[in-house]
C-alpha positions as CSV (number, residue, x, y, z in Angstrom):
1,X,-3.8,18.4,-16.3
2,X,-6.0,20.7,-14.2
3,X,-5.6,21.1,-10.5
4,X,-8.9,19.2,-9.2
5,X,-11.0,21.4,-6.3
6,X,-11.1,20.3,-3.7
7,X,-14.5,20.0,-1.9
8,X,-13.2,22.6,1.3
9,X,-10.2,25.2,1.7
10,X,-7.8,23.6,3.6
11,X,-4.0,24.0,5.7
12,X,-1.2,21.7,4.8
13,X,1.6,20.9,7.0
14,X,4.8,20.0,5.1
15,X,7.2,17.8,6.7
16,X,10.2,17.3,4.7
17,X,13.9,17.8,5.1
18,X,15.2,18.5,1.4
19,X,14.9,22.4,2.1
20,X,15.0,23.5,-1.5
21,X,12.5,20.7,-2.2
22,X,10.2,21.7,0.8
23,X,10.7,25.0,0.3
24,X,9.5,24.9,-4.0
25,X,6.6,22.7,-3.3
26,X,5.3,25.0,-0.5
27,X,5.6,27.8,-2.9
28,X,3.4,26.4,-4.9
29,X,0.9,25.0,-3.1
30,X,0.4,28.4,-1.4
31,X,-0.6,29.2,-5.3
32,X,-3.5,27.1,-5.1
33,X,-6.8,28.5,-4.4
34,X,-8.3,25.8,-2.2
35,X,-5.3,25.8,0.3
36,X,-5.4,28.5,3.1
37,X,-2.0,27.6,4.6
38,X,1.2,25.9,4.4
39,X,3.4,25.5,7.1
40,X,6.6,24.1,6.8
41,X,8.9,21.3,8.9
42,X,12.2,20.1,7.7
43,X,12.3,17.9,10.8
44,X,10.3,15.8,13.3
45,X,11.2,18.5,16.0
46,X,10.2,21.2,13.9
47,X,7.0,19.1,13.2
48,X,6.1,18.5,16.8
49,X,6.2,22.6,17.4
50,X,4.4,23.3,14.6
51,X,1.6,21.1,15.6
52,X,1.6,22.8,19.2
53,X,0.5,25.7,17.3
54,X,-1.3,25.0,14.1
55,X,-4.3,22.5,13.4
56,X,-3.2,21.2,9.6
57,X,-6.6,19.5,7.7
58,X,-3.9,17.3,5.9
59,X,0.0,16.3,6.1
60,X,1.9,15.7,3.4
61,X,5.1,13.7,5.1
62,X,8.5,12.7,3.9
63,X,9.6,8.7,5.7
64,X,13.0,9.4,5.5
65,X,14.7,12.7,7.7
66,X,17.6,12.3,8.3
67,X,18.3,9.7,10.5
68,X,14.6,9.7,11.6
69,X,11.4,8.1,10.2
70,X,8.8,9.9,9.7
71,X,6.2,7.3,10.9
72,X,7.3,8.1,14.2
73,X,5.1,11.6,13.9
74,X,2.2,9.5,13.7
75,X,1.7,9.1,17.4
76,X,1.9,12.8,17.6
77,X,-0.6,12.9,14.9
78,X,-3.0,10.6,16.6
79,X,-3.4,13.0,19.5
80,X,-4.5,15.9,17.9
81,X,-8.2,17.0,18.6
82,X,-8.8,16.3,15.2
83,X,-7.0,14.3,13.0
84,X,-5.6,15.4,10.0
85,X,-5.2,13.0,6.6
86,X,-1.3,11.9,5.9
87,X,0.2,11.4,2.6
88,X,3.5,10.6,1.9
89,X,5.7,11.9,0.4
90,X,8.1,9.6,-1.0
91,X,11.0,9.1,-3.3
92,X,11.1,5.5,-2.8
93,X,8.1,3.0,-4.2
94,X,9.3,-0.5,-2.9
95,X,6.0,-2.3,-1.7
96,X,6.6,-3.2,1.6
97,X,7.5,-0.1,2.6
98,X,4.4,1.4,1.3
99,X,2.5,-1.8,3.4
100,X,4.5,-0.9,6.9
101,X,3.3,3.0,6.2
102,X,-0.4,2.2,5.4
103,X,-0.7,-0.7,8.4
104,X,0.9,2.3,9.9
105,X,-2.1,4.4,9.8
106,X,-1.2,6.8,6.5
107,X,-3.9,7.6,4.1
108,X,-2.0,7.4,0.8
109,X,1.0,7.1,-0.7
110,X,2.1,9.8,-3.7
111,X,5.7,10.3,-5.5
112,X,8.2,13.0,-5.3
113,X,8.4,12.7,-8.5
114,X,4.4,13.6,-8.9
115,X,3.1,16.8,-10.3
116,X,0.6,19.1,-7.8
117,X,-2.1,18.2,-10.2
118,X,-1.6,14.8,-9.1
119,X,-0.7,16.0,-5.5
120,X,-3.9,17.7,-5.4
121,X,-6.1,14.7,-6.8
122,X,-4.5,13.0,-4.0
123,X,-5.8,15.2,-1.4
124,X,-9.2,15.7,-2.8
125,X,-9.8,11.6,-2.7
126,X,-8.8,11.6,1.1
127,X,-11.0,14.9,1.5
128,X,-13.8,12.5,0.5
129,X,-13.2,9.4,2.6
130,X,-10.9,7.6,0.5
131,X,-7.1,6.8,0.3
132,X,-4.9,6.6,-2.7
133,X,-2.2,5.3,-4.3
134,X,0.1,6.1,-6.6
135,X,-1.5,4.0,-10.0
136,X,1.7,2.3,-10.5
137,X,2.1,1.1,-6.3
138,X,-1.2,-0.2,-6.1
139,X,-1.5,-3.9,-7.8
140,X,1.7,-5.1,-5.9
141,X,0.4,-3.1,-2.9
142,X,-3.2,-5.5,-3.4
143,X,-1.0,-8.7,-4.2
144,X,1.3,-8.5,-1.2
145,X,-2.4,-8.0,1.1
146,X,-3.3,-10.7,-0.4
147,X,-0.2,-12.6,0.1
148,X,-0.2,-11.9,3.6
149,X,-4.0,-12.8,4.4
150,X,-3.4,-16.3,2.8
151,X,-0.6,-16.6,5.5
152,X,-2.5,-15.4,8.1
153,X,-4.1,-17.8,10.0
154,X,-4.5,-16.6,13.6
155,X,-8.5,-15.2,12.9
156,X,-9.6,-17.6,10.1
157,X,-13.2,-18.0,11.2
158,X,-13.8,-14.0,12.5
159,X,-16.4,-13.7,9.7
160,X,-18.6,-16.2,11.4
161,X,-19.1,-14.6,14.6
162,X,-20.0,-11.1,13.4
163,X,-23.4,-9.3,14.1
164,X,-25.4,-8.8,11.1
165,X,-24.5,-5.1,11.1
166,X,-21.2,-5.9,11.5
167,X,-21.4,-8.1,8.4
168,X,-23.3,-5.4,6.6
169,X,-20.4,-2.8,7.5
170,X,-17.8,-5.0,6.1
171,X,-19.5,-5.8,3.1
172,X,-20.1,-2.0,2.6
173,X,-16.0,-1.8,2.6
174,X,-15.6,-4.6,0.6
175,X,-17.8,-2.5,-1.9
176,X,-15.5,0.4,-1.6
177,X,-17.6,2.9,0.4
178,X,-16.0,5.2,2.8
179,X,-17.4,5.6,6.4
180,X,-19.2,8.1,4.6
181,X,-20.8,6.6,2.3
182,X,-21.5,3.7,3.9
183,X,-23.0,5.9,6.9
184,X,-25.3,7.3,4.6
185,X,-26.4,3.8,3.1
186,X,-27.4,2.6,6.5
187,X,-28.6,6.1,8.2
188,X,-26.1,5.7,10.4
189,X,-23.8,8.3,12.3
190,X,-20.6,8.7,10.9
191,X,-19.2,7.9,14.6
192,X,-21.5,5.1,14.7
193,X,-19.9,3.3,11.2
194,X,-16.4,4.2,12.6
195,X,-16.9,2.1,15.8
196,X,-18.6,-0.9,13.7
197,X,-15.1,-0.5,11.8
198,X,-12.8,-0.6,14.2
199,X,-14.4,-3.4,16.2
200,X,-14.3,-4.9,12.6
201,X,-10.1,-4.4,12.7
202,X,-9.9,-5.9,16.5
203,X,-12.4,-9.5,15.5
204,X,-9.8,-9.6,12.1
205,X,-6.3,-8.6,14.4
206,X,-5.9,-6.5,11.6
207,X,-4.3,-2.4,11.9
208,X,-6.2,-1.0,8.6
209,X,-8.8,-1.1,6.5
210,X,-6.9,-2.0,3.7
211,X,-5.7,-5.4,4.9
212,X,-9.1,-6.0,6.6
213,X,-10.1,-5.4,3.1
214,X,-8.0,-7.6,1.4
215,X,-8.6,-10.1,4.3
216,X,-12.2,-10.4,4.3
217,X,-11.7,-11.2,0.5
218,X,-9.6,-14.1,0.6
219,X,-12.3,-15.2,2.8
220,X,-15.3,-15.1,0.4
221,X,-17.0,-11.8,2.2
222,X,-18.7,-10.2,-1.4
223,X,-19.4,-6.7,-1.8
224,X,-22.9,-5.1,-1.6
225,X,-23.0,-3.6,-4.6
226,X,-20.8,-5.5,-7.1
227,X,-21.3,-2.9,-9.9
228,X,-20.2,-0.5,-7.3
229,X,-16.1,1.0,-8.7
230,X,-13.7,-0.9,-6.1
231,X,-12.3,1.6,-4.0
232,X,-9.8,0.7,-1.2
233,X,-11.3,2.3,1.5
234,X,-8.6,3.7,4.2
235,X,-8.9,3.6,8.1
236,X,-9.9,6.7,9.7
């Protein structure tokens, strides 16, 4: 399998605390034409001082260090000028943990175990507005959503007291258009779509797109375009 392009050059900051792991994987990504720069943290300290310094266009993050999570980078994260996409980096695949990381505020969820083919086609979907999942992680990913909007009962009715473009926006997601996209579909700024979405999450009490998603489903909201490919579309 061929390395995808992605649609900019872009830096990658690498936080993970197997050195020899870290330190492989760095190698080669620095390989690959489309990546300017790899910087590398084997802890959250180490992350934090990079990130005083260097402006990463993605992170590609490891949960467990040590005796730390590496969730708790996400704050840090948030308060950059601009945000940079997060995939994890995982050697564990069990569902809810992969839930708690995404309601989190990750953009997708990859394997250790993963080639940088796959690594790269990863990075490339996020590039364009999407998240992704590991192919195998995704149906009980869906199914526990699911699950959980069935047994979610605190904002049943928070369809019916949406705006029209409101409505319109969340159809557009239900479809599986990124901000984007769906900015593009409604001339719209990109800002402008983003806003719509996250007054979307606060009307649903929901902390991503994907369980807004999932929730707006269970509740009979149809797509758009229903011969549109159904994307989970990730909070951004």
């Amino acid at each position: 399998m061929t390395a995808p392009t992605l649609e900019s050059r872009l830096s990658i900051l690498l936080v993970e605390d197997h050195r020899v792991f870290a330190d492989v994987l760095a190698l080669r990504l620095r390989a690959e034409p489309s990546i300017t720069g790899v910087e590398v943290a084997y802890s959250l300290a180490d992350a934090r001082a990079v990130l005083n310094r260097f402006q990463p266009d993605a992170i590609y993050l490891d949960l467990q260090l040590a005796e730390e999570s590496g969730l708790d980078l996400l704050d840090d994260i948030n308060r950059l000028p601009v945000r940079p996409d997060v995939l994890v980096l995982s050697g564990f695949g069990d569902t809810q943990r992969i839930v708690d990381a995404l309601k989190a505020g990750v953009q997708g969820w990859v394997s250790k175990e993963s080639s940088v083919e796959i690594l790269m086609l990863a990075t490339s979907e996020l590039q364009r507005g999407h998240m992704y999942l590991s192919p195998s992680t995704i149906r009980p990913v869906v199914q526990h959503l699911l699950s959980e909007a069935r047994g979610d009962r605190r904002e049943p009715g928070f369809v019916d007291d949406l705006s029209p473009r409101e409505l319109e926006v969340l159809r557009l997601l239900v479809s599986g258009m990124s901000r984007r996209e769906i900015a593009a579909r409604l001339y719209l700024s990109v800002n402008t779509v983003r806003t719509h979405v996250q007054h979307l999450l606060r009307r649903a009490d929901q902390h991503s797109t994907v369980s807004l998603v999932a929730l707006a489903r269970e509740l009979g909201v149809a797509g758009i375009d229903e011969d549109v490919p159904l994307r989970v579309p990730r909070q951004r």
